[in-house]
C-alpha positions in Angstrom: -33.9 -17.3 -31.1 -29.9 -16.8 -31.7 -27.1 -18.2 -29.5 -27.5 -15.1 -27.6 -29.8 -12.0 -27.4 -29.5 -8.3 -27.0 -30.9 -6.9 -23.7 -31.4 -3.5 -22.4 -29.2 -2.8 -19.2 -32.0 -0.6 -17.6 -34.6 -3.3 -17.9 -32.9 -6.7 -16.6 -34.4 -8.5 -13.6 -32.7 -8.6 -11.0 -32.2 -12.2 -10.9 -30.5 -11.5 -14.7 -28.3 -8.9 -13.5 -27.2 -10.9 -10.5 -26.3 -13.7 -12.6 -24.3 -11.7 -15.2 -22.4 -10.2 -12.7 -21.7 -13.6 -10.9 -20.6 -15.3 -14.0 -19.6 -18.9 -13.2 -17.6 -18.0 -10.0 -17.6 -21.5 -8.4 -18.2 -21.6 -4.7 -15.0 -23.7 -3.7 -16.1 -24.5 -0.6 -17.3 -27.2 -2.0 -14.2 -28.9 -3.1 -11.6 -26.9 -0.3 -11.7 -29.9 2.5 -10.4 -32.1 -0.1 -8.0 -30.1 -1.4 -6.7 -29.4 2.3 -6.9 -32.6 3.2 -4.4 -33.8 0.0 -2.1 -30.7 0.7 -1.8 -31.6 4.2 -1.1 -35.3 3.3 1.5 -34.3 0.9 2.9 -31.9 4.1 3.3 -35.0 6.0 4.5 -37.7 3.6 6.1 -36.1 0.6 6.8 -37.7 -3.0 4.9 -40.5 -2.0 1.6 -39.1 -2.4 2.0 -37.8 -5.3 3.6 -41.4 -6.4 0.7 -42.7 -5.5 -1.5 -40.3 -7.6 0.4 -40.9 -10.6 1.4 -44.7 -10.1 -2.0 -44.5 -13.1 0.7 -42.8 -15.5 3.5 -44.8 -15.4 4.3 -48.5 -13.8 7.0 -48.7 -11.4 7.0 -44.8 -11.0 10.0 -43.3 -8.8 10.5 -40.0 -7.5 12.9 -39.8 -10.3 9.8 -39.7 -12.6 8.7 -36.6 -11.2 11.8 -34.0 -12.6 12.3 -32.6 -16.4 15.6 -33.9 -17.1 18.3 -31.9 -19.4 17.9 -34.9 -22.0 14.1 -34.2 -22.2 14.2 -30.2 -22.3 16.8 -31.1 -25.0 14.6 -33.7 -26.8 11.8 -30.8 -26.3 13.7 -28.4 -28.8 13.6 -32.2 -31.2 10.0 -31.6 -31.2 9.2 -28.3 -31.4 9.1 -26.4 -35.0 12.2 -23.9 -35.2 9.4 -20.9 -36.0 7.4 -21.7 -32.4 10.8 -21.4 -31.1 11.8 -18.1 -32.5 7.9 -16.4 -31.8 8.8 -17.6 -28.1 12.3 -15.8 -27.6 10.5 -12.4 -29.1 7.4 -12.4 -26.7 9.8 -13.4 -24.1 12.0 -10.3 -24.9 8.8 -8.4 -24.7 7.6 -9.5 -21.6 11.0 -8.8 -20.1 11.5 -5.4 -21.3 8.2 -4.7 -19.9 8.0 -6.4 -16.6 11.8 -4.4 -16.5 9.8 -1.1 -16.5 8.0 -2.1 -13.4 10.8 -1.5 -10.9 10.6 1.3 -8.7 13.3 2.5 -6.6 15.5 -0.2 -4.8 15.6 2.3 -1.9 13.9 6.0 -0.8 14.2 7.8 2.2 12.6 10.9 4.0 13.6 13.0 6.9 10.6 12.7 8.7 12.1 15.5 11.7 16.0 16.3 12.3 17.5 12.5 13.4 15.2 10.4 11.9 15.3 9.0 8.5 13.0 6.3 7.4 12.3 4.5 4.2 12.1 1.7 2.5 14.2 -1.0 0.4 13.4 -3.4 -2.1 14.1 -6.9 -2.0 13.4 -10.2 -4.3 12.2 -13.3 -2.2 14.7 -16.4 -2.0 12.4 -18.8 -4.5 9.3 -18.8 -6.5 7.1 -21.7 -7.7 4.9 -21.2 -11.1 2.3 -23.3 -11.7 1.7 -24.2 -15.5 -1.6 -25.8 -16.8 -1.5 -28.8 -18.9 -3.5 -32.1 -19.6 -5.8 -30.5 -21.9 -3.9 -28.2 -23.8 -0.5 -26.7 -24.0 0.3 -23.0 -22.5 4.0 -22.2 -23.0 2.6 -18.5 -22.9 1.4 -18.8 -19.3 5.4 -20.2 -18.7 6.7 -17.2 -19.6 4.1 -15.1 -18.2 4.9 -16.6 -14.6 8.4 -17.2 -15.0 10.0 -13.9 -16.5 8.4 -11.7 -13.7 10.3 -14.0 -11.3 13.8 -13.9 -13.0 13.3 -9.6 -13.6 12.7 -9.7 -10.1 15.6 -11.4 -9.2 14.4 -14.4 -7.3 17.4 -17.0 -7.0 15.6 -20.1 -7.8 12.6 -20.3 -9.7 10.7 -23.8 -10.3 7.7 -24.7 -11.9 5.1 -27.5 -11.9 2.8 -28.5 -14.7 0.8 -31.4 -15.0 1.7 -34.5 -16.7 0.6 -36.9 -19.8 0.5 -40.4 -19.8 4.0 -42.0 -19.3 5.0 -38.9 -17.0 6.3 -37.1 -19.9 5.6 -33.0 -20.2 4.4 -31.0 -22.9 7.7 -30.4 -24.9 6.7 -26.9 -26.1 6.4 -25.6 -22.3 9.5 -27.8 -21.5 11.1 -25.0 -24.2 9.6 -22.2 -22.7 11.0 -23.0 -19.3 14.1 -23.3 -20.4 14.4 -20.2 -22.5 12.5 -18.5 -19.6 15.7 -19.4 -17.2 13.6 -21.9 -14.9 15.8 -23.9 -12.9 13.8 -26.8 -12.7 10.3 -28.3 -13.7 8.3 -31.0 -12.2 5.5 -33.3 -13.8 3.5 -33.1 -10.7 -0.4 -31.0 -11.6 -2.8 -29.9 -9.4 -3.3 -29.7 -5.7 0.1 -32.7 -5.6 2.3 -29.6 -7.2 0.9 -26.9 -5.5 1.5 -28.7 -2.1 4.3 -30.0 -3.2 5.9 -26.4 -4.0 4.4 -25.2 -0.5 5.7 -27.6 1.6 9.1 -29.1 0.2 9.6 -32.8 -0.4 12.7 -35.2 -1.0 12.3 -33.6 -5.0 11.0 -30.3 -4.7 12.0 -27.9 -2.9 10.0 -25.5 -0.9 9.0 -21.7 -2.0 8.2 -18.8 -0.7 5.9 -17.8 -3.1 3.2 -19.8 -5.9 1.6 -17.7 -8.9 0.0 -19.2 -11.8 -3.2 -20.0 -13.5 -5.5 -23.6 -13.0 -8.9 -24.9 -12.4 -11.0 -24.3 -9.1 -8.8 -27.6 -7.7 -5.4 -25.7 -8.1 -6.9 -22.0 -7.0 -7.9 -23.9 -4.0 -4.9 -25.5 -2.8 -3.3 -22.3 -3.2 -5.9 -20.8 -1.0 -5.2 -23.7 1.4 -1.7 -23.3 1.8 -1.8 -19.5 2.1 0.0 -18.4 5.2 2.7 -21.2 4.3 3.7 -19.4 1.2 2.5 -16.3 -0.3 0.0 -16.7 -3.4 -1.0 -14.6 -6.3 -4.9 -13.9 -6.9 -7.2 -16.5 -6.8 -8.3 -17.0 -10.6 -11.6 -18.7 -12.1 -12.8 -19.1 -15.7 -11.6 -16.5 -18.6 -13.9 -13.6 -18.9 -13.9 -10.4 -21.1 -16.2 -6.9 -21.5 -16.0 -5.3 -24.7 -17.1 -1.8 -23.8 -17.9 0.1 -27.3 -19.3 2.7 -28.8 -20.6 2.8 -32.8 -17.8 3.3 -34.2 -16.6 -0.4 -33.3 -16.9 -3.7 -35.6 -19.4 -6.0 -35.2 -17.5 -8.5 -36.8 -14.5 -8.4 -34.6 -16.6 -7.8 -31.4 -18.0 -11.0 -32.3 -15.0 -13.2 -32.8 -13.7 -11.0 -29.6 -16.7 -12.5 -27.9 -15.9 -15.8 -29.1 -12.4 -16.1 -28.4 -12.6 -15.8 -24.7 -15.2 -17.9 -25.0 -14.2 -20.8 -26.5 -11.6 -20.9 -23.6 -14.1 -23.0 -21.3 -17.5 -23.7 -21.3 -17.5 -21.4 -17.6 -16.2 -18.6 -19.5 -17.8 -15.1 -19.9 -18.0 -12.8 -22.2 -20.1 -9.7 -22.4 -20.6 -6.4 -24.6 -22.6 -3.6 -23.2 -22.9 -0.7 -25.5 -25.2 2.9 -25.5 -25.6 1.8 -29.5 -29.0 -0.7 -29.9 -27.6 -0.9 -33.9 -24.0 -2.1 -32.7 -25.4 -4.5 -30.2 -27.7 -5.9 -32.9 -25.0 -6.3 -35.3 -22.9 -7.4 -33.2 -25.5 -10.7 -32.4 -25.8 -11.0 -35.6 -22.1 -11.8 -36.3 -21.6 -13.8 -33.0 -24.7 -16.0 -34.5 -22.7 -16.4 -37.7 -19.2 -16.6 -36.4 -20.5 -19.4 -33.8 -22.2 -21.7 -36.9 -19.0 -22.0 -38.4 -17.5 -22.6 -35.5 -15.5 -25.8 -34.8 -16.0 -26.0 -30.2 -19.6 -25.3 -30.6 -19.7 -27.6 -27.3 -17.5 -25.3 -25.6 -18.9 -22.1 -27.0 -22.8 -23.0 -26.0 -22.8 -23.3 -22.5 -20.6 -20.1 -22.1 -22.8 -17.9 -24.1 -25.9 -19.0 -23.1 -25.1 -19.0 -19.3 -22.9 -16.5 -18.7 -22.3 -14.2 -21.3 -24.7 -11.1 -22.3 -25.1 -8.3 -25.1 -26.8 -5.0 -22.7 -27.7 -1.9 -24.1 -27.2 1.4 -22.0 -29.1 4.5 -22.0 -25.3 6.3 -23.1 -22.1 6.0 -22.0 -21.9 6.9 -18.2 -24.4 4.1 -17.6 -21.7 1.6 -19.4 -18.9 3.1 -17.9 -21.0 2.4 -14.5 -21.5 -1.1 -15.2 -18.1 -1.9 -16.7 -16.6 -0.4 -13.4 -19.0 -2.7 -11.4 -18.3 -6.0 -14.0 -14.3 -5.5 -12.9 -13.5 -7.6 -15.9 -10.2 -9.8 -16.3 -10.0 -8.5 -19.8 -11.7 -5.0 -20.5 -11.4 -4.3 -24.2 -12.0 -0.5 -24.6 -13.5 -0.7 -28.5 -14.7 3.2 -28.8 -13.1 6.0 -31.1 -11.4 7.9 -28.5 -10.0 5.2 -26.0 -8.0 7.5 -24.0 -10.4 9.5 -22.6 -12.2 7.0 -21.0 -8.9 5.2 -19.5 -9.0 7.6 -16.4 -13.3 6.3 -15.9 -12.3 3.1 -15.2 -11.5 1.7 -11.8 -11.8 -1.8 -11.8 -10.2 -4.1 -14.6 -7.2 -7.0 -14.7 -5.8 -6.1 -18.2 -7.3 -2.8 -20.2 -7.2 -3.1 -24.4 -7.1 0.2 -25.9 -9.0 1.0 -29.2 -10.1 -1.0 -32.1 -6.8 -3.1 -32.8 -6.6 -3.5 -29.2 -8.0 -7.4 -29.0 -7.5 -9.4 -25.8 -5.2 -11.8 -27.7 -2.5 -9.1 -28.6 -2.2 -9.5 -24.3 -2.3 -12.8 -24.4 0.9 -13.7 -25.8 2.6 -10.5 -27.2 2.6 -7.1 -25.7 4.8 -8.1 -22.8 2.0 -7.3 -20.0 0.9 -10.0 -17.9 -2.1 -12.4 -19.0 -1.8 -14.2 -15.6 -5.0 -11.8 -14.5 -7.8 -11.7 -11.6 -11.4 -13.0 -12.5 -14.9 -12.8 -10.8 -15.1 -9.8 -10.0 -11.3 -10.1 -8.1 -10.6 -6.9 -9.7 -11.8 -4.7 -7.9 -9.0 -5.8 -5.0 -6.3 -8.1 -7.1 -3.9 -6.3 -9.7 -2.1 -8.9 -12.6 0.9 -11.1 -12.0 3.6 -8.4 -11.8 7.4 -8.3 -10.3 5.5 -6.9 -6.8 4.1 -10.5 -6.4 8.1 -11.6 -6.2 9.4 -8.6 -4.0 8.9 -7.5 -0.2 9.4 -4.1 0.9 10.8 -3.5 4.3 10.8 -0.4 5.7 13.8 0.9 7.7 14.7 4.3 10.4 17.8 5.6 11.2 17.4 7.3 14.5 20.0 9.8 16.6 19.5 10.3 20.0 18.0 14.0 19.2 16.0 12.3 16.7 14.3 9.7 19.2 14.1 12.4 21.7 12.0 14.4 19.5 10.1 11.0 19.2 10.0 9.9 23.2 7.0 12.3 24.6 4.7 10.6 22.0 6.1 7.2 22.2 6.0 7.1 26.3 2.0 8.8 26.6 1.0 5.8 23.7 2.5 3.2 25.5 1.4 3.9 28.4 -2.4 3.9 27.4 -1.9 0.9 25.9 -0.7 -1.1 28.7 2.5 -1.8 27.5 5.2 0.1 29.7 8.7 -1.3 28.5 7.5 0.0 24.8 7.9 3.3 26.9 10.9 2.4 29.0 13.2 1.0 25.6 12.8 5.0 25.0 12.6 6.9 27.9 16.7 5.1 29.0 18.2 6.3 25.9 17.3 9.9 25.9 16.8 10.2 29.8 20.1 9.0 31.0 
């Protein structure tokens, strides 16, 4: 038997369909209390938890430790090849012109009845924080994924936390990032110590009013334990795509699709579900030889044996039905006419066009956000845009023939609810 096996839709247990939809969502109650519990340590004695923590790294650590300094983002640009340098400043300049496009109006207004206007504004919040992955591997894309949106917004001070290597020193090619990205300062401090950290203020970071980013289950439950405290993006679990195709697709690129989401994480996802039984079998085919050669078989395995799937439909309404169900984080669209089935689909975090549409082309270069909800999050959680950095207050302009067109309605309401001032803050203006 291959790596992994072509199943019809129509015919999976439900035990098999419960699992494919479920993925490798992990239940974080589990791990919450302990996240909490460091959070609130952190809210009550600062840098010197997180000292504490990373006393492991570095010998006679200080609070001084725990900042970027100028010399290091300029010792970054030392390390990092003058090509890397140049791919970042274009993606950057795509993501910007992009994340540009996503203003609205800063203000709009409507005459709701003669003397009363009311709208809405636009307005940035004071400071962001942007959390960065590190430790296992280096993701200057996810800087300026989080980043840009921030500065486009127009949020005043941005910071961002990433975790550090032995010695406290930082990746140098996200240190570049950040800087080219316009972040006003970085910290060395990972996991629930910089989410907290950014939440709550201490003597070297200061506090935000809003956290985005990607991490592990430990990071996307700090976040969710400092909610209310500052606002927070999704919440986010392993990398996860659905290939929705027809014949006319490749199996040779669906497969190294399927594999490059993959070999993100042994929790990843990935699945293809098709109306075409010779696609889906091609398609296996090519996975099975694309994951022999493969160099992260250790990685690859447990992801497509536990949570990834090739399903054959019936036709297309019954994989458009499914694919609206999966609400995938990455929903590659691989079929010969990709815009007629963009208006079908209701639930997705990022949607990849056609067949030179892969999930990478997102990932780092389009401009559109890769920061994206998983796990079926979907279905209520949109991508990291600039409305994760802006509040919209509303606003009324009233005359006194305005509010007096108003005062009937306002008076009656009040009254049945109990609450007769409401009433009385009208019925003085427009009575006397």
């Amino acid at each position: 038997m291959g790596i992994i096996t072509v199943e019809k839709l129509s015919e999976l247990s439900a035990e098999r369909h419960d699992a494919i939809m479920q993925r490798s969502m992990d239940e974080l109650g589990d791990i919450y209390e302990d996240m909490r519990a460091i959070c609130e340590d952190i809210r009550n004695r600062g840098d010197a938890v997180t000292l504490e923590h990373y006393a492991k790294y570095k010998a006679g650590i200080t609070a001084a430790d725990l900042k970027v300094t100028e010399a290091e983002t300029q010792a970054a640009y030392e390390q990092v090849p003058a090509e890397v340098v140049e791919h970042l400043k274009f993606v950057a300049g795509n993501i910007e012109r992009f994340h540009a496009a996503e203003f609205e109006r800063d203000m709009w207004s409507m005459e709701i009845a003669p003397g009363i206007l009311a709208g809405r504004v636009t307005r940035p919040v004071d400071s962001a924080g942007c959390y960065i992955p590190g430790r296992q591997a280096s993701y200057p894309s996810s800087v300026l994924m989080t980043i840009l949106p921030a500065k486009v917004a127009g949020v005043e001070q941005i910071v961002a936390c990433t975790p550090p290597n032995e010695g406290m020193t930082a990746n140098p090619t996200s240190l570049v990032a950040a800087d080219l990205a316009g972040c006003d300062a970085i910290y060395k401090i990972g996991g629930p110590w910089g989410i907290a950290s950014m939440a709550y203020g201490t003597d070297s970071v200061p506090q935000v009013n809003t956290i985005v980013g990607p991490g592990n289950k430990y990071v996307t439950a700090a976040k969710m334990a400092v909610f209310g405290t500052v606002a927070i993006d999704a919440p986010a679990g392993p990398s996860e795509i659905l290939i929705l195709a027809d014949e006319s697709a490749n199996p040779n690129w669906l497969a190294i699709d399927f594999l490059s989401q993959a070999e993100h994480d042994q929790d990843a996802a990935a699945v293809l579900v098709t109306p075409s039984a010779e696609l889906a079998a091609a398609t296996a085919d090519a996975i099975q030889r694309a994951f022999d050669a493969a160099d992260r078989q250790e990685i690859l395995r447990p992801a497509l044996e536990n949570n990834s799937a090739i399903l054959v439909t019936a036709d297309m309404d019954e994989a458009m039905e499914f694919t609206n169900a999966y609400a995938a984080e990455h929903l590659e669209v691989a079929v010969d006419e990709p815009m007629l089935l963009l208006p079908r689909i209701k639930h997705a975090g990022s949607i990849f066009l056609g067949h030179y549409a892969p999930v990478p082309a997102g990932d780092y270069a389009t401009g559109t956000n890769h920061v994206l909800p998983t796990g079926l999050t979907a279905k209520m959680f949109s991508g990291l845009s600039i409305d994760n950095f802006l509040k919209k207050p509303t606003f009324q302009l009233l005359s006194k023939q305005g509010l007096a067109h108003l005062a009937p309605a306002v008076m009656a309401l009040s009254k049945a609810e109990g609450l007769p001032m409401h009433g009385e803050a009208v019925r003085v203006r427009v009575q006397e």
